[in-house]
C-alpha positions in Angstrom: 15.9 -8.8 1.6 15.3 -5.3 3.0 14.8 -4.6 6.4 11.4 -4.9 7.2 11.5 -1.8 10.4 9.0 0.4 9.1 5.3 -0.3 10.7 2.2 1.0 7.9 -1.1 0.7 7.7 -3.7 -0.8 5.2 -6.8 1.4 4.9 -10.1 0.0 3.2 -12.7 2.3 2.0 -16.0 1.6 4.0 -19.3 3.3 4.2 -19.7 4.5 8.3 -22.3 6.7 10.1 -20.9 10.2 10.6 -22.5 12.1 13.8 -25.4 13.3 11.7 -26.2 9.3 11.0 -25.6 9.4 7.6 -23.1 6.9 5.5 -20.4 8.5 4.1 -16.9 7.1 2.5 -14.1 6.7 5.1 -10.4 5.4 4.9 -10.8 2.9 8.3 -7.4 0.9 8.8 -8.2 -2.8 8.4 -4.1 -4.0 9.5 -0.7 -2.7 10.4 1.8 -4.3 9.6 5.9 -4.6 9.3 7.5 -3.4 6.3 10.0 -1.9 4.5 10.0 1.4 2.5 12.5 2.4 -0.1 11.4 5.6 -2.6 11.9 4.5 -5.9 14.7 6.5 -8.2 16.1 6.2 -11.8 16.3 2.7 -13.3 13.6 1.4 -10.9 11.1 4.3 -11.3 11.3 3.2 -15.1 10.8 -0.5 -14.4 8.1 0.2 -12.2 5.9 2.4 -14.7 5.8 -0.9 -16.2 3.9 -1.7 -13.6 2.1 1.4 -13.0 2.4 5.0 -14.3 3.6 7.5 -11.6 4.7 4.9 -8.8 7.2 6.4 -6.5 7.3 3.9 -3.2 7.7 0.2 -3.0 6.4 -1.5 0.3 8.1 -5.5 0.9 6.4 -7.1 3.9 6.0 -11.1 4.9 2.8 -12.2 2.6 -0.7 -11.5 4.1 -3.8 -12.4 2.4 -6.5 -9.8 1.3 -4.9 -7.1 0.7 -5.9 -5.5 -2.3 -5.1 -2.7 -5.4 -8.2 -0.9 -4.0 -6.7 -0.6 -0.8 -4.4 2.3 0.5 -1.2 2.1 2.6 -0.1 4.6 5.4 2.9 5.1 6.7 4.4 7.9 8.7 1.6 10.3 8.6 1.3 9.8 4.2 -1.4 8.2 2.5 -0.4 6.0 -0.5 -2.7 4.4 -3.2 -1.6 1.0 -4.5 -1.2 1.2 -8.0 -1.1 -2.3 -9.1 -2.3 -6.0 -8.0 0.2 -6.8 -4.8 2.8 -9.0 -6.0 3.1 -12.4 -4.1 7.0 -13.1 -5.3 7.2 -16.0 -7.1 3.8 -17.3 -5.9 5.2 -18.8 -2.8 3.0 -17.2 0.1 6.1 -15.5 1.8 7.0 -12.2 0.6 4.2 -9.8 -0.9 5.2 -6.2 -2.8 3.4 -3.6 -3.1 3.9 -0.6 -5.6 2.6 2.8 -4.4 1.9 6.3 -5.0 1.6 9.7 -2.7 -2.3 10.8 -2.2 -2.2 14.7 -2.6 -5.5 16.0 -1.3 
């Protein structure tokens, strides 16, 4: 199991009032959570463009509920969409993967 050190955050896209009063589309952080991080290389950049073309970061964290491909993930000042359905290993409610890529903007 990797170590878990890394703290992230999951952002939802929601419509809020700017200062003008008018809704616009914001990245609001919804949870943070402990994770762990581990940029993906060789063998396991192949195996997970099965998953997902152009992944480059896999995030393992205890399972939480709601989290979603539409979501993003932040973590140490980068913003990361999720590029696939999270993966609840083996179905068992305990350990939850997610596979990411960087948001250039």
């Amino acid at each position: 199991m990797a170590d878990r050190n890394h703290i992230i955050e999951i952002l939802e896209n929601q419509k809020v009032r700017n200062e003008l009063g008018q809704l616009e589309d914001r990245w609001v952080p919804i949870m943070e959570l402990y994770s762990s991080y581990e940029p993906i290389y060789g063998n396991q950049f192949f195996a997970a463009q099965q998953v997902q073309s152009g992944t480059t970061v896999k995030f393992e964290m205890e399972y939480v509920d709601g989290i979603r491909k539409d979501m993003r993930v932040r973590h140490e000042g980068k913003v990361y969409e999720i590029n696939s359905d999270p993966i609840n290993v083996k179905g068992r409610n305990i350990t939850l993967i997610l596979y990411c890529k960087e948001v250039i903007e």
